[in-house]
Structures are given as C-alpha cells and as structure tokens.
Phi, psi and omega in degrees: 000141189271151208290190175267131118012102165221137189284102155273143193221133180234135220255114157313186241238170150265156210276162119026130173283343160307298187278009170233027155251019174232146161305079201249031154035229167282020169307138204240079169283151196276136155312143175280135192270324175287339186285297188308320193276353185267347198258040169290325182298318177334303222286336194289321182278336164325284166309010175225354169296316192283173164282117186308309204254049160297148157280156180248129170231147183227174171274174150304343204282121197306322204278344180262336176289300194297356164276316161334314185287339184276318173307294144348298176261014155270003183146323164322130152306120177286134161212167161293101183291157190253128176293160182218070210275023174286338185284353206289154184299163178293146183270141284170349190039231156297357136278006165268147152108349179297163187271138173321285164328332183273281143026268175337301208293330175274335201298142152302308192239158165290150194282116193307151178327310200253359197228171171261025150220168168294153170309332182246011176311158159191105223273154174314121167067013157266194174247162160258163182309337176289292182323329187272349169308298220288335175241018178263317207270346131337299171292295169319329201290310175326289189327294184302335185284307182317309172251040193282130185041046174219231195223078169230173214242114174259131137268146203185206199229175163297321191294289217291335164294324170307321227270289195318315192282352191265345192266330226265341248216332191060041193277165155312141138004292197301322245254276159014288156351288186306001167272137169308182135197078193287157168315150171041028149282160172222139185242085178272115151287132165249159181219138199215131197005067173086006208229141200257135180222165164246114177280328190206164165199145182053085170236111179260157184287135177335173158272166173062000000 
C-alpha cells in the first residue's frame, strides 16, 4: 500500500507590533524580533515535530520565509524553501494597511464571530476567501502530486490554511472561518488513494 501523502502547514511567527494594529493582509511585513527570540522553544518543537526528509515550501511574504529560518535554525536540517506564491495571504485590496476601526468601518457585510470580516466580503480591488480557495486549492493539489507517498512542510497564513482545509474538506468560507489557526501552529493534511483527511489542525507547542 502506498504510503499517504502528507502537507504540514505552519501559521508564520508572529508580526511587528505596528503591523497588527492594521489589516495588513497581503502585505509584506516583518516578525516581531522580540516575540521570535521569546518563541525558541515553539521553534526547537517544531524542528523536532516535522518529518526529517520533508520538502519546504514558503510564500513571497518575508514573514513565512524568516519563520522557516527560525525553525531551521532551533534544529531542523536547512534547506532551501520553494516559493509558493499561490499560497500567499487573502489580498485586502483597498483596505489594507487600514487601523482595525477604520477597517470595521468599510466592511459591507458583517463581520464573522470569529474572524474581522465576512467569508464572502471581498474588499475594492481585493479577493474574497471563496477566491484564495480557489487558488490555494490547486496549489495544494500540485503540492500533494509533487510529494506523492512522501512528506512537505508549507509556511503559509491563516487565510490561506483556512483556504487549504476548506478545499481538502469540501467547507464553506463561513465554515473555514471557524477554525483556528493560531501563530506558529501546525496543520497536517493527508492524501490517500485520491481522498484528502485531516490529521491535526491548529497543535500548538506544549506549554511551558
């Protein structure tokens, strides 16, 4: 029997404190450097969490590489990740980079319980979350072909891991939304004679 194909997807580190006082989407923003030297341990469990002979994949987004690198360097064997830029965060159009209050203040529709827009907003000159499925979920398909009965590790976002569990999964937006995906969690997907499962989603580093 061939072995299952399996995705691990890890939510970057967390950003710059400037920049999570903004809707900053696709934006391409920095890690918080004081955050990262307190989250060695996250990273030391990470590296010893993934699968040695995984493939690596990162986004363009600065903030999914330089987590990689943190990872890397608590233990992982380094290598180079392969862009992924499909995997790249929901684009925010015209509202990125807006202050959370201002932000509110634009949305169309109400914002879901769990997230600060609706599943189907979909802001001037941006995407809505049915869209970053649509091209997240491709990409995963790619992926899983690419690494057929083996192992690779996507650093990627909230959206786009939402975008991932909502195509492997057959959920709604709304229904996506409802997941967690906290920083530097992981979220393994599998694929098994044509059919997509879910081993974990949002396993956070131990505590302490």
């Amino acid at each position: 029997m061939t072995a299952p194909t399996r995705i691990f997807l890890i939510r970057h580190a967390l950003v710059e404190e400037s920049a999570r006082l903004t809707a900053y989407g696709s934006m391409d923003v920095a890690l918080c450097e004081a955050t990262l030297a307190r989250e060695r341990p996250a990273h030391e469990w990470l590296a010893r969490r993934l699968p040695r002979e995984a493939r690596w994949y990162c986004t363009p987004l600065s903030r999914t590489r330089a987590t990689a690198m943190a990872i890397f360097a608590a233990g992982y064997p380094a290598q180079e990740p392969i862009p992924l830029p499909h995997f790249i965060e929901q684009h925010l159009g015209e509202w990125e980079g807006l202050t959370h209050e201002a932000f509110t203040a634009v949305l169309r529709d109400p914002p879901h319980p769990f997230w600060n827009h609706g599943a189907d907003e979909k802001p001037p000159g941006g995407e809505s979350l049915s869209e970053v499925v649509a091209r997240v979920g491709p990409t995963l398909e790619a992926v899983a072909a690419e690494n057929e009965g083996g192992d690779a590790v996507i650093v990627a976002h909230g959206g786009s891991i939402r975008a991932a569990l909502a195509h492997a999964c057959g959920f709604t937006p709304y229904q996506a939304l409802q997941f967690s995906v906290k920083n530097l969690s992981l979220t393994r997907l599998e694929k098994e004679r044509g059919h997509w499962r879910v081993g974990t989603v949002n396993e956070e580093p131990p505590a302490g």
